[in-house]
N, C-alpha and C positions, 0 to 999 in steps of 0.2 A: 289445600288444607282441608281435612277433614272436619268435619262442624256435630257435634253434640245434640243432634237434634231435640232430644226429652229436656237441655238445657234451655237452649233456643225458642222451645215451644211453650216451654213454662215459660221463661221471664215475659214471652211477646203477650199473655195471657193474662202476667201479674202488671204487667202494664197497660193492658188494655180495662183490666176491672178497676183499679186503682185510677186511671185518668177519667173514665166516665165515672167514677164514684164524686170526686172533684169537680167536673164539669157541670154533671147532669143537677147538683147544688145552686150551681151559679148561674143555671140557665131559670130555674124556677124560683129562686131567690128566696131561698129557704137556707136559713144557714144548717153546716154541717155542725155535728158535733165534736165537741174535744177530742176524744177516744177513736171516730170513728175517721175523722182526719190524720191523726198521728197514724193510723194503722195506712190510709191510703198514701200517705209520704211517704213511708216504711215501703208500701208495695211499690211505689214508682222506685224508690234506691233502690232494690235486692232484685226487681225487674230488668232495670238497664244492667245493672253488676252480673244475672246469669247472661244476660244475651251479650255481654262485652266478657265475657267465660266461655260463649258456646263454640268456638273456635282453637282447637289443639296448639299450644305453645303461645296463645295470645295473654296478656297481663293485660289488666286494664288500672 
C-alpha cells in the first residue's frame, strides 16, 4: 500500500505539538487554558484522523 507521506507527516506533527501542549501543563501544574485546550483536542482528533488517512483505500 502506498502511504501519503505529506498526510502522515502532518498528523504525526499535529500530534506530537497538541500531546506536549497537554502534557507539558500537567507536568508543571499550571492549568491550561479554555481556548488553548480545545485547540489541543482538536489537534490530537484531526492528528490521528490524517495519520489513519495517510494510507490509499484505508477508512478510518
Amino acid at each position: 500500500m502506498a502511504t501519503d507521506v505529506r498526510k502522515l507527516g502532518f498528523g504525526a506533527v499535529l500530534l506530537l505539538v497538541s500531546t506536549l501542549a497537554i502534557l507539558a501543563t500537567g507536568i508543571i501544574n499550571t492549568p491550561l487554558p479554555d481556548p488553548l485546550a480545545a485547540v489541543a483536542a482538536l489537534g490530537l482528533a484531526a492528528g490521528s484522523l490524517l495519520v489513519g488517512l495517510s494510507e490509499d483505500g484505508a477508512g478510518v
